[in-house]
C-alpha positions in Angstrom: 99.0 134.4 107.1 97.4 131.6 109.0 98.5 129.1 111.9 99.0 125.5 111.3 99.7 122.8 113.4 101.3 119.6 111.4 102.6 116.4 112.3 105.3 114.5 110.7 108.0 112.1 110.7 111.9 113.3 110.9 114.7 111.2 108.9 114.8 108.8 112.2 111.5 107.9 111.6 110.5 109.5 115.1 107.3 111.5 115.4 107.3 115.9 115.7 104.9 118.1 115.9 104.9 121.5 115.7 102.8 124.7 114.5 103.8 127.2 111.7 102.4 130.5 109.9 102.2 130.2 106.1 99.9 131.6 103.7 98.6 128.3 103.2 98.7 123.9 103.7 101.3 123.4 100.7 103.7 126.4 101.7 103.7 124.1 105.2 104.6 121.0 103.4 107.3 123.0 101.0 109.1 124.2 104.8 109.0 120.5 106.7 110.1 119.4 103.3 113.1 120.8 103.4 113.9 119.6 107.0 113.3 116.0 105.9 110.6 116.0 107.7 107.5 113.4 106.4 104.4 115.5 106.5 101.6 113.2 108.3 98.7 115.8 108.8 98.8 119.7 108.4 95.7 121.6 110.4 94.7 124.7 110.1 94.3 126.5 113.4 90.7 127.6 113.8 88.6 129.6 116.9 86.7 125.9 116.5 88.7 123.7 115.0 86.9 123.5 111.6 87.9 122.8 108.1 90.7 119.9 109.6 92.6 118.3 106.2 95.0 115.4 106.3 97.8 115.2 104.1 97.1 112.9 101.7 99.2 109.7 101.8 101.7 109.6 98.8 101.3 105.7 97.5 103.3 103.6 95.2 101.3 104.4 92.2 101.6 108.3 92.9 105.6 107.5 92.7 104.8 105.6 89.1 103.1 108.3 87.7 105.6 110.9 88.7 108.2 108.9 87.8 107.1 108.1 84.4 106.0 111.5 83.3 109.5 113.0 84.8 111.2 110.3 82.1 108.6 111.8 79.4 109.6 115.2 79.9 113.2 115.1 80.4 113.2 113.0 77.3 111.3 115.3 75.4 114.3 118.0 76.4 112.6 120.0 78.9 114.9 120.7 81.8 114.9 119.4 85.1 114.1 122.3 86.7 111.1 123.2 84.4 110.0 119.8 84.4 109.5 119.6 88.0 108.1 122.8 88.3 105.2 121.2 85.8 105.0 118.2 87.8 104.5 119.7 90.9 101.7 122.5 89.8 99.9 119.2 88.0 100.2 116.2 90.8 96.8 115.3 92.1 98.4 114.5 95.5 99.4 117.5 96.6 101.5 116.0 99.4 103.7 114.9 96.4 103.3 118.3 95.0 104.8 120.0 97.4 107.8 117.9 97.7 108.3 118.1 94.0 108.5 122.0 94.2 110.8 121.5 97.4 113.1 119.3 95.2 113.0 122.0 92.6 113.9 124.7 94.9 116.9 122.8 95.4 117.7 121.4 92.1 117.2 125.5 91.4 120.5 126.4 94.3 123.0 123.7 92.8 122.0 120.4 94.4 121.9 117.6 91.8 118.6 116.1 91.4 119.6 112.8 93.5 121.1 114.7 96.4 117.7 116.8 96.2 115.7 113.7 96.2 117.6 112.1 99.1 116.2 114.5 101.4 113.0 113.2 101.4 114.3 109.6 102.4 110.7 108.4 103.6 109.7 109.1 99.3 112.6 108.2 97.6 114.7 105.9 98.9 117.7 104.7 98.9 117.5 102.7 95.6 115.7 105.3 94.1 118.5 108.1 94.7 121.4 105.9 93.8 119.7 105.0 90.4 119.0 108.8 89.7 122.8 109.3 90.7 123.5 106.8 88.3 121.6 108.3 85.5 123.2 112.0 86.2 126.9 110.4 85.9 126.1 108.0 82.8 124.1 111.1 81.1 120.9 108.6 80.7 118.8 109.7 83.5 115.9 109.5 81.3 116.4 105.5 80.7 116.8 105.2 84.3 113.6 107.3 85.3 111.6 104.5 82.8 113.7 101.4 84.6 112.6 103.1 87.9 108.9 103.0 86.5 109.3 99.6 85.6 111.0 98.1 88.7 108.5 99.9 91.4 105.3 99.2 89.1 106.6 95.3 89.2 107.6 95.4 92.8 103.6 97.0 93.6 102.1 93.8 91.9 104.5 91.4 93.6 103.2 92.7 97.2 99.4 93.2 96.2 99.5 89.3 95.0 101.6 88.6 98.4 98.9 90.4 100.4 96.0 89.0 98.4 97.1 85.5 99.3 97.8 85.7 102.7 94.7 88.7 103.8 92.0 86.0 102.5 92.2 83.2 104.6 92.8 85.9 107.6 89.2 87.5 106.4 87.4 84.0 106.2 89.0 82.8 109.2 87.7 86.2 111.1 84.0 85.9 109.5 83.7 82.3 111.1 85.0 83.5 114.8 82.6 85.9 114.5 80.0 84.2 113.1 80.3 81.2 116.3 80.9 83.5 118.7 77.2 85.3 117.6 75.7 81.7 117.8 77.5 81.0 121.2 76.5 84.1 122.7 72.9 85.0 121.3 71.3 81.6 119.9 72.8 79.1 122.3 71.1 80.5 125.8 67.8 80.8 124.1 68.2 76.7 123.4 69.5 75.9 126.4 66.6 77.7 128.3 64.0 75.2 126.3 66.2 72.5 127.0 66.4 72.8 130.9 62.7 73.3 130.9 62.3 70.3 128.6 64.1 68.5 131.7 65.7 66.0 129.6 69.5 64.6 130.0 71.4 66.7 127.4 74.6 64.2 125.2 78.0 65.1 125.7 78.5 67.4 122.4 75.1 69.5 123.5 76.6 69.8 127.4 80.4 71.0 125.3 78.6 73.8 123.1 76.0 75.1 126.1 79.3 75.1 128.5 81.4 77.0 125.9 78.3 79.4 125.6 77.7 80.4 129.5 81.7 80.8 129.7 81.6 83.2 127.0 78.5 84.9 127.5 80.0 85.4 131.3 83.0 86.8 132.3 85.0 84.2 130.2 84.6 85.6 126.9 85.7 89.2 128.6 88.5 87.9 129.7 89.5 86.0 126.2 88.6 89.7 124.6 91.4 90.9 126.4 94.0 88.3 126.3 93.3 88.3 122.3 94.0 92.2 122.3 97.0 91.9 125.0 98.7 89.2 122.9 98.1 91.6 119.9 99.8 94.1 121.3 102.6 92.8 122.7 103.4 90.8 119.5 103.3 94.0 117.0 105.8 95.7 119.6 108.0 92.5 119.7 107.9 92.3 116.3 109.1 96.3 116.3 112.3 95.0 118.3 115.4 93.9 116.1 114.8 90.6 117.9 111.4 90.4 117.4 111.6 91.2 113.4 114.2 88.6 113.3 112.4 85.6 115.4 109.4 86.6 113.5 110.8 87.0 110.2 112.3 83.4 110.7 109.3 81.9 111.6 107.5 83.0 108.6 110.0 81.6 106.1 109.7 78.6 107.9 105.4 77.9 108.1 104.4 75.5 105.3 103.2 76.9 101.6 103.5 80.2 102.7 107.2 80.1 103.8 108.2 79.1 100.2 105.9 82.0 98.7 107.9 84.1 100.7 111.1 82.7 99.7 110.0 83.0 95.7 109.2 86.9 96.4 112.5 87.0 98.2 114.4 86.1 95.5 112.0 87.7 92.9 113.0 91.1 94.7 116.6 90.2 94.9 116.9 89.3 91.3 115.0 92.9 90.0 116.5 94.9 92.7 120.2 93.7 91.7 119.9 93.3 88.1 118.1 96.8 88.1 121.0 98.2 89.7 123.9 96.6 87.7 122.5 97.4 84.7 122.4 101.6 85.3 125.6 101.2 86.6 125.6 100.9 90.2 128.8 98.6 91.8 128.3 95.8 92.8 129.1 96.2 96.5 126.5 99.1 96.9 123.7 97.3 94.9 123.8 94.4 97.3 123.6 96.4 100.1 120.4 98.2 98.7 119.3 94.6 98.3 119.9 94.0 102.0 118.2 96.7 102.9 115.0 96.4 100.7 114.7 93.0 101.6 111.9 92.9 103.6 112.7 90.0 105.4 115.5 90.7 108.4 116.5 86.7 107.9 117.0 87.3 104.1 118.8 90.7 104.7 121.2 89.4 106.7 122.0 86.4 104.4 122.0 89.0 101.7 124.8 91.2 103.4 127.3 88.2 104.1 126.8 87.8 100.5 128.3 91.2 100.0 130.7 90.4 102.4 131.9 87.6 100.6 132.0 89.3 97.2 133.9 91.9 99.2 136.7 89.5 99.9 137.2 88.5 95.8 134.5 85.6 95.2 132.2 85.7 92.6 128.8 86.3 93.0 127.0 82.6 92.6 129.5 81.2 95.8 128.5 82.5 98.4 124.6 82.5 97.0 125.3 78.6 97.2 125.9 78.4 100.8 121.9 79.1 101.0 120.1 76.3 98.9 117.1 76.8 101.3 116.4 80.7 99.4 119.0 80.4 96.5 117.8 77.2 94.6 120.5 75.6 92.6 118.9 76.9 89.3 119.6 80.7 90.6 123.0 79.7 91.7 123.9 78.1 88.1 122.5 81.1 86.1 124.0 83.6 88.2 127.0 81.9 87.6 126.5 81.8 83.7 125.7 85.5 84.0 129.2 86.0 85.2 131.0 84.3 83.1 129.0 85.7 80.0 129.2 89.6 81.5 125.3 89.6 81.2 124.7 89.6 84.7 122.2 91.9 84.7 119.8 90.6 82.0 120.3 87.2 83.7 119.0 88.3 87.0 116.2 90.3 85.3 115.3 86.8 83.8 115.6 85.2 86.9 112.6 87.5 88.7 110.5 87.0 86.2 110.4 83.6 86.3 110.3 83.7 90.1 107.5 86.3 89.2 105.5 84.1 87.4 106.3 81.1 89.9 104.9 83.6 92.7 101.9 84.0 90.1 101.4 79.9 90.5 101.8 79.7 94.0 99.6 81.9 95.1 96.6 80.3 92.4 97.6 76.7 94.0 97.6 78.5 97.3 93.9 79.7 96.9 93.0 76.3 95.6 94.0 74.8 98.6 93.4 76.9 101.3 89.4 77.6 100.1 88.1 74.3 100.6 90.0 73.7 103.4 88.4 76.6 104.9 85.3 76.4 104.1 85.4 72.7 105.3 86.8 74.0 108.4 83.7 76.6 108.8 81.3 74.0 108.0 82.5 71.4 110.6 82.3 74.3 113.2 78.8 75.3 112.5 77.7 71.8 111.7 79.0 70.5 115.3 77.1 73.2 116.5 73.6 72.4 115.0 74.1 68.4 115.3 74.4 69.8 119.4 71.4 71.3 119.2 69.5 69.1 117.6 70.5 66.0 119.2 68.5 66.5 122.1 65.7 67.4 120.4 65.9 63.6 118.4 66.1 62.1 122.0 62.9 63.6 123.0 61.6 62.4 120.2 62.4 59.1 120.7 61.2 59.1 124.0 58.2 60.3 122.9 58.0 57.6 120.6 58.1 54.7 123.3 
């Protein structure tokens, strides 16, 4: 038996840590497993502290794959229990592994397989374990594993696109701070130097850029180092605050082009998330609220729950989504409202995120189009105000020269 120290996150998403004997890292992850506990990093207690691992984290994909190859072999009439004994001997992530075999172990004492999974919130959520509830009452849990596939796989490319569009101009817009500040600070004092010896009267833009120079190379640029990282700091734990997320979250809905990308994945997500769950069988009341939830917007969760509330009360789905024209165009309210009335609500909402798929797929491309000359314009006026300063003083001598 060895010692291990670990680290993890409990169902309150608060931080433990703790040490443990085992005979090795994935017995460890099998035993905080079964608290509900999130393994973060399991160590193995050395005289010198040698050989550290970190659990590997589980990602989206890792959830596809398992998810998908479950269907496959419950499908091909293995039984649960063998079937996640195979899948957790076979994962490649053996963080995954070992909650695999943990939900075995208690598929194996009488849980059913979504009361298993839900003890491992921070993997499966809530979504996930009412769709595999689903599946066990209706007898198809094997359809449902594939719409699970399906629906995460879709949700992973509609947050990678999301993320592509808005990390770019973030990158380019952090190469050209960088970029000036290296010019302000290292090739700006070597040209003013020459200049002051030169002895000649430097023009106003020339005076700006060697100003902005001395007050960064000084104390100046320390002290906007640290207001940068201050504001940082305080907005990520702002943002942490109910408050915050929802000030935030209002604010982002709200900038120009990206506000309305954001509304398109918003409804996008709605559409999958609640036409997923109709269609395995979920009510209607507790589907919405798994919408809430999985939102990702606290602005859009909220408008999402006085939907429910609303359906609650006896009105039909499109009503209450036409109170919010500004995320519920008038095209989702009508169709929704067709979907009703035709009992194909489901299929209608599946329709309706994939065309606000493929509208996310547009508005990112016009996005790009836009934003990259803009931004490189933008760089290029920086740097080329910088070398007209320079230079400027250089064409006066010249001149003077000249006379």
């Amino acid at each position: 038996m060895a010692k291990f120290t670990w680290t993890a996150q409990d169902g309150q998403n608060k931080a433990q840590k703790g040490e443990m004997s085992a005979a090795s890292r994935e017995e460890v992850f099998t035993a905080l497993a079964r608290k509900g506990y999130h393994t973060i990093a399991v160590e193995e207690k050395t005289g010198l502290q040698l050989g550290k691992k970190r659990a590997k984290k589980i990602t989206e994909k890792d959830l596809v794959v398992f998810t998908r190859q479950f269907a496959t072999l419950f499908n091909a009439g293995i039984p649960i229990v063998q079937g996640l004994d195979i899948l957790s001997k076979q994962a490649e992530n053996k963080s995954l592994g070992a909650i695999v075999g943990q939900v075995k172990t208690d598929v194996e004492t009488g849980s059913t397989l979504s009361d298993a999974l839900k003890r491992h919130p921070r993997l499966f959520d809530e979504l996930y374990v009412n769709l595999v509830a689903a599946g066990e009452t209706a007898g198809v849990l094997d359809d449902i594993l594939q719409r699970l596939a399906v629906y995460i796989e879709k949700n992973m490319k509609l947050k990678k696109k999301v993320k592509g569009a808005l990390i770019y101009p973030g990158i380019v817009i952090s190469v050209a701070v960088i970029v000036v500040a290296v010019i302000l600070i290292f090739v700006i004092p070597v040209f003013s130097k020459i200049f002051t010896e030169m002895g000649v009267l430097l023009p106003l833009p020339t005076r700006v850029v060697i100003g902005l120079s001395e007050f960064l190379g000084g104390w100046g640029g320390l002290t906007v180092a640290v207001a940068l990282i201050g504001s940082a700091i305080a907005a990520v734990r702002y943002r942490r605050t109910d408050q915050g997320r929802r000030v935030t979250d209002r604010l982002f809905l709200q900038l120009p082009l990206v506000g309305e990308l954001l509304k398109k994945v918003a409804v996008a997500r709605f559409s999958r998330t609640l036409g997923t769950l109709i269609q395995s069988g979920v009510p209607i009341l507790d589907a919405l609220e798994i919408c809430g939830k999985s939102s990702g917007n606290k602005i859009v969760e909220e408008v999402i729950m006085d939907v429910r509330k609303e359906v609650a009360a006896g009105r039909t789905l499109a009503e209450p989504l036409a109170k919010t024209p500004t995320i519920f165009t008038n095209m989702v309210v009508q169709m929704v409202n067709v979907g009703e009335s035709t009992g194909s609500l489901d299929q209608m909402l599946i329709k309706i995120a994939d065309f606000f798929e493929d509208e996310v797929d547009n508005t990112v491309a016009n996005l790009m189009t836009m934003l990259e000359p803009l931004l490189m314009v933008f760089l290029g006026g920086v740097i080329g105000f910088i070398v007209v300063a320079l230079y400027l003083p250089i064409f006066k001598m010249g001149e003077v020269l000249g006379k």
